[in-house]
N, C-alpha and C positions, 0 to 999 in steps of 0.2 A: 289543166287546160294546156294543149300544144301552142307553140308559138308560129302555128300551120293555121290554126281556126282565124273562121273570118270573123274579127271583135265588129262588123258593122253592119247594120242593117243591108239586110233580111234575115241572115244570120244569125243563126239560133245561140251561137256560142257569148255573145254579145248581151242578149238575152239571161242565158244562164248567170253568166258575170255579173248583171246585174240583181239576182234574188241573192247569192251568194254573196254579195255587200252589204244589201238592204235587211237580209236575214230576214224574208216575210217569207212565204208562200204564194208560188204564182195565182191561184186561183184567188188570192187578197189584194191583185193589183189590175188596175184598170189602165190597157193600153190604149193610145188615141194615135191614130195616123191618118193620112190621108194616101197612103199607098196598099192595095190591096195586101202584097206580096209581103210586107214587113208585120201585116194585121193578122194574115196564114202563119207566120211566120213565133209569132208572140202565142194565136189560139193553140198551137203545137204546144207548146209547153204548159197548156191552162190558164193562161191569161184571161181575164174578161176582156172584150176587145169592143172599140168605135168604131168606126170607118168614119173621117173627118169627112161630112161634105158641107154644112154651112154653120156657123154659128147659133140659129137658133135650135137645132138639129143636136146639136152638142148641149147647148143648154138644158135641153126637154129631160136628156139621157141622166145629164150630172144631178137635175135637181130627181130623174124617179129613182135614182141610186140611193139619196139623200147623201149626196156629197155637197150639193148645192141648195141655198134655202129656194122654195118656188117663190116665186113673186106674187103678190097680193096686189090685189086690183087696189089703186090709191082714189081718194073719195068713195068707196065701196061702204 
């Protein structure tokens, strides 16, 4: 990587820098943003991607990924 490339979002190069640390494969990571341009930016490279827009919105995604347990109705 040149010391030309933009390491920050939207910027792809920032991106790569980070599989190449994390040694996973993009298509095994789940990006969350809340800016269009940076979520374009991640699905280029195979990211699974969010577009942040509220908490319970993020919530739904995490727990149908099973990254998150879903909540159980309490006295159910």
């Amino acid at each position: 990587m040149s010391g030309r490339e933009k390491l920050v979002k939207p910027g792809i190069a920032i991106f790569k820098l980070f599989l190449e640390r994390a040694g996973v494969p993009a298509e095994d990571c789940l990006f969350i943003d809340d800016n269009p341009a940076n979520i374009a930016a991640a699905a280029s490279l195979g990211f699974q991607t969010e577009l942040f827009r509220t908490a319970e919105a993020l919530e739904e995604r995490l727990a149908a990924t099973g990254l998150l347990p879903q909540n159980e109705e309490v006295g159910a």
